[in-house]
C-alpha positions in Angstrom: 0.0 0.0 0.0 3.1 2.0 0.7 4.3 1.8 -2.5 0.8 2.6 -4.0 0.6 6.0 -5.9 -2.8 7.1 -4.3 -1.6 7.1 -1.1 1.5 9.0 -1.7 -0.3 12.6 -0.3 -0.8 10.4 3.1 2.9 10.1 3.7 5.0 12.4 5.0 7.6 14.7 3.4 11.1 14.7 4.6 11.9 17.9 6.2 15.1 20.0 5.3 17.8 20.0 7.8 17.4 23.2 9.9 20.8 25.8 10.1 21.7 27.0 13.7 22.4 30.5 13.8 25.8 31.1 14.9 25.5 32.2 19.0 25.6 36.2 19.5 27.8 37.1 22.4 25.9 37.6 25.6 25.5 41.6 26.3 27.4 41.2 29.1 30.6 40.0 27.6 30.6 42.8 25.4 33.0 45.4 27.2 33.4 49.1 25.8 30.4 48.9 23.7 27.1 50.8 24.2 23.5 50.2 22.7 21.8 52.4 20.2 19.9 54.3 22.3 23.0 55.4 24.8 24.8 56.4 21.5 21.5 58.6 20.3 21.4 60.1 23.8 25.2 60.3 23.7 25.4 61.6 20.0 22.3 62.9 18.7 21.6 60.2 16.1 18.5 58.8 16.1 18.4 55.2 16.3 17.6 54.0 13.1 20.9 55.9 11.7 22.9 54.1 13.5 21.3 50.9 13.2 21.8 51.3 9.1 25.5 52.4 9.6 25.8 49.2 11.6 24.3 46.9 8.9 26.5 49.0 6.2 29.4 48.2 8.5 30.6 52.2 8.4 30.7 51.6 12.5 32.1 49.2 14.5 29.0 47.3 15.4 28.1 44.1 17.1 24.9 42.0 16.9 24.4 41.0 21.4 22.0 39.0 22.6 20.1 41.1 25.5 17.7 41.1 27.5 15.1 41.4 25.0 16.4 39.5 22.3 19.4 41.1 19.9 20.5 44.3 19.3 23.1 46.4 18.0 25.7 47.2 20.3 28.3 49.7 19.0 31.7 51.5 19.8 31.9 55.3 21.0 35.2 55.9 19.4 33.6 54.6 16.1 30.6 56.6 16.2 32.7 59.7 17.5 35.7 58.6 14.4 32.5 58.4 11.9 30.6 61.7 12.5 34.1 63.6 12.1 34.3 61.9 8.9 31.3 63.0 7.3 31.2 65.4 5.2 29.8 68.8 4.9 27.9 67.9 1.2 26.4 64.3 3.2 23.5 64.6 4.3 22.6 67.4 7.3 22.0 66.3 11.1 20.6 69.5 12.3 17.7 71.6 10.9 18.5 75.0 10.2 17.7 77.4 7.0 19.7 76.9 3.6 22.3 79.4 2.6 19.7 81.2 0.3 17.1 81.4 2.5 15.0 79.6 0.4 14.4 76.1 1.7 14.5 74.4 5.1 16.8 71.4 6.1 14.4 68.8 7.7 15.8 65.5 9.6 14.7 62.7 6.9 13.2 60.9 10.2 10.6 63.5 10.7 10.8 64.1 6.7 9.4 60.7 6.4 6.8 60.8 9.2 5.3 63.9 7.8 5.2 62.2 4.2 3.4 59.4 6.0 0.9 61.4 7.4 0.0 63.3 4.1 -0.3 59.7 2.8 -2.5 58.9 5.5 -4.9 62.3 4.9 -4.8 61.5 1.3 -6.3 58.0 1.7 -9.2 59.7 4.3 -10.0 62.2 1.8 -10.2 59.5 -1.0 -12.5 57.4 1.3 -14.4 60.3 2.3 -14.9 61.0 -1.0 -16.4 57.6 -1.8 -18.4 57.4 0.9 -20.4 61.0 -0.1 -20.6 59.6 -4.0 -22.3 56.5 -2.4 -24.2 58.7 0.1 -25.7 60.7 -3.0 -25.8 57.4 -4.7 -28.6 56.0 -1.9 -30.4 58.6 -1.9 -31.1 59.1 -5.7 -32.1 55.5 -5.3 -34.1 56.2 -2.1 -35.9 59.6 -4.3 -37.0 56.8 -7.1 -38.1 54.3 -4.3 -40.2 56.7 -3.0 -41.9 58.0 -5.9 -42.2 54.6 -7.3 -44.1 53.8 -4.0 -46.1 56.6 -4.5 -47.3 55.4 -8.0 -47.9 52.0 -6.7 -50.4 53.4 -4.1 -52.2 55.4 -7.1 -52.2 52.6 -8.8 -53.6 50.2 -6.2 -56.3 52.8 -5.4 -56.7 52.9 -8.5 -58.0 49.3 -9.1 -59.7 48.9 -5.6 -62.1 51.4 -7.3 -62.4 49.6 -10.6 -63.3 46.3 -8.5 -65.5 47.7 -6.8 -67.2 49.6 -9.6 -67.0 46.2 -11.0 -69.0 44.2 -7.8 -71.3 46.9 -8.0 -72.4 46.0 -11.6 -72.4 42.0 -11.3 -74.8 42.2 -8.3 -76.7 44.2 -10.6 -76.4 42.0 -13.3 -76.7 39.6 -11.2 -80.0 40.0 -10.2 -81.8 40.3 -13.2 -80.2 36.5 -14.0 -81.8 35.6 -10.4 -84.8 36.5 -10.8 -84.9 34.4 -14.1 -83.8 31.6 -12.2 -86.3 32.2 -9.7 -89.1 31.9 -12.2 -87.7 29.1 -13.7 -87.4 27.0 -10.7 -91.2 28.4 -9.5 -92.4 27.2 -13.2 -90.9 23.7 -12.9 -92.3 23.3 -9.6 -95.9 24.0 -10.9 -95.3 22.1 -14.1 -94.9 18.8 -11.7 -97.3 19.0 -9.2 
C-alpha cells in the first residue's frame, strides 16, 4: 500500500535540515560597547541611523544577545571617528535654514513621518470622497423608491375602485339573472305537481 501511488499525499515529506544561527555574544561579555539608544542620547543620532551604519558596517558594530532579544551594540570611538568623517555635502544632522534662504533642512526621520501622514490624509480624503458619491448614490435610489411607491399606491387605489365599480355591476347583473332563475325554478315546480 506504501508503494501505491494514491496514497502518496498520506505520507509524510522529509523535512530540510534546519541551520543553527551562529551564537551572538551575551550583552554582558561585550565590554566598551554601548547600545543604540546610549549612542543617540550620547550623540544625537537617532536610532535608526545608526542601526543602518551598523548593517553597512561604516561603524564598529556588534549583533548581542540582550535582554530582549538582539541588538546592536556599537563603539563610541567609532561613532565619535564616523561623525568627524562625514562630510559637509552628506547629508545634514541639524535643521537650520539653507544658505539662500529659500528652503528648510528637515531630519529625513521627521521628513518621512510627515510624508506618512500626508499619505495617510490622502487616503481619508479619498474614502471620504467615496463614501459622499455612495451617500448621494442611496439617496437618488431612495428619491425613485419613494416616488415609485407613491405610484404604486395610485395605482392600487386605483383598481380597488375599478373592483369595486365592477362588484357593483355584477350584483346588478346579477340580479336580473336571479330572478330568471327564480321563475324558472317556481315554473318547474308547478309544471310537476
Amino acid at each position: 500500500m506504501a508503494d501505491d501511488a494514491a496514497f502518496i499525499w498520506d505520507q509524510p515529506t522529509a523535512q530540510p535540515p534546519r541551520r543553527r544561527r551562529a551564537e551572538a555574544p551575551s550583552h554582558d561579555s561585550i565590554e566598551g560597547r554601548i547600545s543604540l539608544r546610549e549612542a543617540e542620547h550620547r550623540f544625537g543620532v537617532g536610532v535608526s541611523t545608526l542601526r543602518a551604519w551598523s548593517r553597512r558596517r561604516s561603524i564598529d558594530a556588534v549583533r548581542a544577545s540582550g535582554p530582549h532579544g538582539a541588538q546592536w551594540m556599537v563603539t563610541p570611538e567609532s561613532v565619535a571617528h564616523y561623525l568627524s568623517r562625514q562630510s559637509p555635502a552628506g547629508p545634514p544632522q541639524s535643521t537650520g535654514l539653507t544658505d539662500d534662504g529659500s528652503s528648510m533642512l528637515v531630519p529625513r526621520d521627521a521628513w518621512d513621518k510627515l510624508m506618512d501622514q500626508l499619505g495617510n490624509l490622502h487616503e481619508a480624503g479619498m474614502q471620504l470622497a467615496t463614501a459622499r458619491e455612495r451617500a448621494a448614490k442611496a439617496e437618488t435610489e431612495a428619491t425613485f423608491l419613494r416616488e415609485r411607491l407613491t405610484e404604486m399606491r395610485a395605482e392600487r387605489d386605483e383598481l380597488k375602485e375599478v373592483t369595486r365599480s365592477n362588484s357593483n355591476q355584477a350584483k346588478s347583473d346579477s340580479a336580473p339573472v336571479k330572478a330568471w332563475w327564480a321563475s324558472l325554478r317556481d315554473r318547474t315546480r308547478r309544471d310537476k305537481s
